[in-house]
Backbone as a printed PyTorch tensor [residue, N CA C, xyz], in Angstrom:
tensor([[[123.6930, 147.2690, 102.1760],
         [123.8610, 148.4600, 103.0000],
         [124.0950, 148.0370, 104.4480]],

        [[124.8590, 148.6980, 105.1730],
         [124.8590, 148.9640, 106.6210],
         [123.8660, 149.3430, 107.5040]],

        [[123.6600, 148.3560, 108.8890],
         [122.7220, 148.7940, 109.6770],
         [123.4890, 149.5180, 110.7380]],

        [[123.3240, 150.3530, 111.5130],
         [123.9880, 150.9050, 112.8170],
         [123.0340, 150.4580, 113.6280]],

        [[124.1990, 150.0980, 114.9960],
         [123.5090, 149.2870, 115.9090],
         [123.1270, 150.3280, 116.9590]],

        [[124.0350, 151.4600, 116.9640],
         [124.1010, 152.5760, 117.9640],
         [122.8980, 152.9560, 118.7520]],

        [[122.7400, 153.3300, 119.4720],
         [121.6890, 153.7780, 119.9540],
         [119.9720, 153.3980, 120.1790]],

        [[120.8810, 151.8360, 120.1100],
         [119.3230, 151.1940, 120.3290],
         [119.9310, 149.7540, 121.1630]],

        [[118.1150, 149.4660, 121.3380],
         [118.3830, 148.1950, 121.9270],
         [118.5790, 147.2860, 120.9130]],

        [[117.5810, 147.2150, 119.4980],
         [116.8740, 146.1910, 118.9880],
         [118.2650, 145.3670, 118.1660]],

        [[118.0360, 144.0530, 117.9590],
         [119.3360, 143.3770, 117.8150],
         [119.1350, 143.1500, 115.9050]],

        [[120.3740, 142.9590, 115.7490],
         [120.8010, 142.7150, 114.1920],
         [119.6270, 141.9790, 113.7660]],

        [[118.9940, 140.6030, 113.8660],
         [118.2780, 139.9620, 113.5810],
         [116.9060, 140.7360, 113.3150]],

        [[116.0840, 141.6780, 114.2720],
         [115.4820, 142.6230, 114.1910],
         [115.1640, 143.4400, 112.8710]],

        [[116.2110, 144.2110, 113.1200],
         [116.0730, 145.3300, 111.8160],
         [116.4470, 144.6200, 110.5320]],

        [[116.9770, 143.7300, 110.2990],
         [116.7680, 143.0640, 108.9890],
         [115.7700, 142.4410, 108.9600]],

        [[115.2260, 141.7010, 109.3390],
         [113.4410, 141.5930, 109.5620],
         [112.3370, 142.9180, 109.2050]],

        [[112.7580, 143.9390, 109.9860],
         [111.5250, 144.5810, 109.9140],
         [112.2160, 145.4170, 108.4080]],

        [[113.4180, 145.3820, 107.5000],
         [114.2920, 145.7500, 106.3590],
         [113.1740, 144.7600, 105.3900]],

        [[113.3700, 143.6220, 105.5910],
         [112.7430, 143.1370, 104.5250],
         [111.4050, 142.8250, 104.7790]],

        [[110.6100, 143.5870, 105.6210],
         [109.2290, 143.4840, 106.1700],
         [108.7840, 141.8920, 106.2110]],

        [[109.6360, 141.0040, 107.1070],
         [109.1740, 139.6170, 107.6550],
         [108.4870, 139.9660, 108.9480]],

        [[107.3470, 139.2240, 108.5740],
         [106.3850, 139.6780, 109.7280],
         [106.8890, 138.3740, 110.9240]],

        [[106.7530, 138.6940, 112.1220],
         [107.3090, 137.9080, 112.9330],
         [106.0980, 138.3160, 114.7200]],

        [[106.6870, 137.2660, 115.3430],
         [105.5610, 137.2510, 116.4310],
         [106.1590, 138.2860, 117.5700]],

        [[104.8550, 139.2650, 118.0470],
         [105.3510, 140.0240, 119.2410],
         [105.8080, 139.4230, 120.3370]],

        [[106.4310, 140.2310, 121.2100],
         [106.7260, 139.4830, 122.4300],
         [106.1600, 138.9880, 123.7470]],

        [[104.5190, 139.7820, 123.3760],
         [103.7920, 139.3990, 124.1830],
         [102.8700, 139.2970, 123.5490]],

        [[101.6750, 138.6500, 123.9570],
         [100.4840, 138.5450, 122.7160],
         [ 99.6460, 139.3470, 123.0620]],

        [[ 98.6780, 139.4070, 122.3680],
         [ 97.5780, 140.2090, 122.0620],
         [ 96.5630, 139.6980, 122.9760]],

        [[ 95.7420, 140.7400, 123.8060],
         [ 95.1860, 141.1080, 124.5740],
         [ 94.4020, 139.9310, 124.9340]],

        [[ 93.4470, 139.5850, 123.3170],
         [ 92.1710, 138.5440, 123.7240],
         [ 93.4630, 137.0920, 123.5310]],

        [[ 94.1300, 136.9880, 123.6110],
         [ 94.7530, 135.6360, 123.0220],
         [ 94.6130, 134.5540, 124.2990]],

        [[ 94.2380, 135.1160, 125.5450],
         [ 94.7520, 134.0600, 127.0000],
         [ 92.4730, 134.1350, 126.6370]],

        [[ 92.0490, 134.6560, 126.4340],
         [ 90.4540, 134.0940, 126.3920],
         [ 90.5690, 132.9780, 125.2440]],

        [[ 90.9960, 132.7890, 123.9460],
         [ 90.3420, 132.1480, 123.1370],
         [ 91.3020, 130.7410, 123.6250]],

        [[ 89.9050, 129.8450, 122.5270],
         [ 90.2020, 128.3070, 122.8850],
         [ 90.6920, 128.1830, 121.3820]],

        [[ 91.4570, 126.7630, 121.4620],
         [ 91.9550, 126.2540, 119.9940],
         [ 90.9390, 126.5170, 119.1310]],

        [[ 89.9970, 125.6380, 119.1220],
         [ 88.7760, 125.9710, 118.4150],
         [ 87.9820, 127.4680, 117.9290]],

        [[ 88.9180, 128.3550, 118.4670],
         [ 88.4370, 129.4660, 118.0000],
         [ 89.2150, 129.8020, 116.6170]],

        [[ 90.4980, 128.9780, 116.2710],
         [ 91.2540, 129.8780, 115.6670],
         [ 92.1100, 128.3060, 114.5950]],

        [[ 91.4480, 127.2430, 115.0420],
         [ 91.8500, 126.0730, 114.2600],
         [ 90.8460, 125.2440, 113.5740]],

        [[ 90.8290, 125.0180, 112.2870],
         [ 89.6930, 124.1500, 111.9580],
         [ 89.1440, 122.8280, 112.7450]],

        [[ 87.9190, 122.8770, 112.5160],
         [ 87.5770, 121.4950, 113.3300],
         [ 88.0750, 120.4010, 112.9140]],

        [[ 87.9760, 119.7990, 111.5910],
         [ 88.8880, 118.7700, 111.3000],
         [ 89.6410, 119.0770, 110.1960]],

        [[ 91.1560, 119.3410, 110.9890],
         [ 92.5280, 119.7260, 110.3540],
         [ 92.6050, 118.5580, 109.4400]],

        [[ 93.4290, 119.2820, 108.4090],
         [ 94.4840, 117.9180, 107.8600],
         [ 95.8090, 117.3350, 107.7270]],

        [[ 95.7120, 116.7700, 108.2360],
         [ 96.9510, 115.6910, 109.1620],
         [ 97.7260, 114.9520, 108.2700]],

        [[ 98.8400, 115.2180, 108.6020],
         [ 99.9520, 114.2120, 108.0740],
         [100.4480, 112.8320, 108.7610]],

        [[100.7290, 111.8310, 108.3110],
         [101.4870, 110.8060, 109.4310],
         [102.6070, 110.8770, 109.3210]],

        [[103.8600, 110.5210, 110.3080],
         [104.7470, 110.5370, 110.2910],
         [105.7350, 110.2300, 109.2310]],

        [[105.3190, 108.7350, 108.4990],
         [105.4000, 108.0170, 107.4170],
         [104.5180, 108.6180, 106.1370]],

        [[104.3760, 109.2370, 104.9600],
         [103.8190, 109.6150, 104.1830],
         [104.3350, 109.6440, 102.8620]],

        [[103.2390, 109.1050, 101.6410],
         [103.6930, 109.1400, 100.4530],
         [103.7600, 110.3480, 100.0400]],

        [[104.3530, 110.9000,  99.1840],
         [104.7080, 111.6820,  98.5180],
         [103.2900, 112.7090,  97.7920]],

        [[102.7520, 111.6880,  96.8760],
         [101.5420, 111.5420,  96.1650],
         [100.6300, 112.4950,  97.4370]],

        [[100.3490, 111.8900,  98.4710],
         [ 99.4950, 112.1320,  99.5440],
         [ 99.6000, 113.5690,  99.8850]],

        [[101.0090, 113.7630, 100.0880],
         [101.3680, 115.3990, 100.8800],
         [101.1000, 116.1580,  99.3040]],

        [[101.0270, 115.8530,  98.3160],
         [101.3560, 116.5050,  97.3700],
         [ 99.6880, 117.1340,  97.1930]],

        [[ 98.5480, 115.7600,  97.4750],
         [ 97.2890, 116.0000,  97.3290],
         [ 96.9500, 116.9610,  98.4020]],

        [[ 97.5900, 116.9220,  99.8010],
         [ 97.0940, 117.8290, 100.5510],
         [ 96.8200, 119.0200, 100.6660]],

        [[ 98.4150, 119.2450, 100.2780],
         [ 99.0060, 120.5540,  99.4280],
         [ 97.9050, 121.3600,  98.2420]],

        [[ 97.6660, 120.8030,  97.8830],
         [ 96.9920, 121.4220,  96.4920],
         [ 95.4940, 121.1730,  97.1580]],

        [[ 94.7520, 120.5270,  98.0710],
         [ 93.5200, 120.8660,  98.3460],
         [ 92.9860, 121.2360,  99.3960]],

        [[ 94.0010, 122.2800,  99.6730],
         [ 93.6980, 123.3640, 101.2500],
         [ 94.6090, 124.6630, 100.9910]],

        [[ 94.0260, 125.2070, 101.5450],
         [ 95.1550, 126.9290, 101.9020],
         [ 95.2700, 126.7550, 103.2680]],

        [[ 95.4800, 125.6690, 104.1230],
         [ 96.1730, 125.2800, 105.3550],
         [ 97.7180, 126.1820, 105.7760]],

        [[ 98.3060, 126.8350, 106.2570],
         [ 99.8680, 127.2180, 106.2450],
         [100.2850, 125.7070, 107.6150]],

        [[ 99.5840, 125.4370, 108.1770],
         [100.4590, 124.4410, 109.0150],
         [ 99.6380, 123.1690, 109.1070]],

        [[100.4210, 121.8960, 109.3430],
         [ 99.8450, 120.3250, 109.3480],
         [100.6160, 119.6880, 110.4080]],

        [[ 99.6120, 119.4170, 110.9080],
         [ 99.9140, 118.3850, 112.2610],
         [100.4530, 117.1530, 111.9720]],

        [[101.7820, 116.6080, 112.7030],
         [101.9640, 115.1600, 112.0020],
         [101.5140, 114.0490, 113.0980]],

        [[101.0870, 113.5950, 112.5160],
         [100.7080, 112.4040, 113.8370],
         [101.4460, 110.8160, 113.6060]],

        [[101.3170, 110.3050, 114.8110],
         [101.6430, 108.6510, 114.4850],
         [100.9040, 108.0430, 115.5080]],

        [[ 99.7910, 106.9220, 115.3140],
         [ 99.0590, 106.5530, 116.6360],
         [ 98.2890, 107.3840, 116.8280]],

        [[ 97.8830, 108.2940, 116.2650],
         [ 96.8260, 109.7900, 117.2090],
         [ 97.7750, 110.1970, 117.8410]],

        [[ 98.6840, 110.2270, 118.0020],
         [ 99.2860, 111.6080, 118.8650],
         [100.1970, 111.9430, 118.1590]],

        [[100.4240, 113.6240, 118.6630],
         [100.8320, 114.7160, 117.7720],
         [102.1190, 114.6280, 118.0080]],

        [[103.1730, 114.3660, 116.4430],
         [104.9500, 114.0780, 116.3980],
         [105.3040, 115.6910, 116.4520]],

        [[104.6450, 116.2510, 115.6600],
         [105.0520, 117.7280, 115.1250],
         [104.5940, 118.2850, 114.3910]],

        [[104.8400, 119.3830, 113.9060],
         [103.6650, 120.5420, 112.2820],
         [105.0750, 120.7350, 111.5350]],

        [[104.2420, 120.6000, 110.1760],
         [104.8400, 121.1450, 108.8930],
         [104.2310, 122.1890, 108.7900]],

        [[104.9790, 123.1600, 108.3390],
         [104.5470, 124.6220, 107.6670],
         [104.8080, 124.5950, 105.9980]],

        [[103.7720, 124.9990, 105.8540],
         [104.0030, 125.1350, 103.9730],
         [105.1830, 125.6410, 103.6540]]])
């Protein structure tokens, strides 16, 4: 089906989003979000990927957490996150 763009601001990307109800981040955050600390809202000890990783390993991770994101590290410091 056809979206009409007419008479609005909100862009194509938008209304097919909120069409197939993908929840997505506001444009400003939520009220308490500038009070809380990481630790309010991240486990204390995450589980971490290394940059380099067996297969076997991510596969075990996978299956023994309901984690949605993993920190990758190399050296202790943070390369990037995987999302499930």
């Amino acid at each position: 089906t056809a979206l009409s763009l007419e008479g609005t601001r909100e862009g194509i990307y938008d209304k097919v989003m909120k069409r197939r109800k993908i929840n997505f981040l506001a444009p400003t955050p939520r009220w308490e979000m500038p009070l809380m600390r990481v630790g309010d809202v991240m486990s204390r000890a995450p589980s971490l990927l290394n940059v380099v990783e067996t297969v076997g390993n991510i596969v075990d991770t996978l299956r023994g957490c309901t984690y949605n994101g993993f920190p990758v590290v190399s050296g202790g410091r943070l390369e990037g996150l995987i999302l499930r």
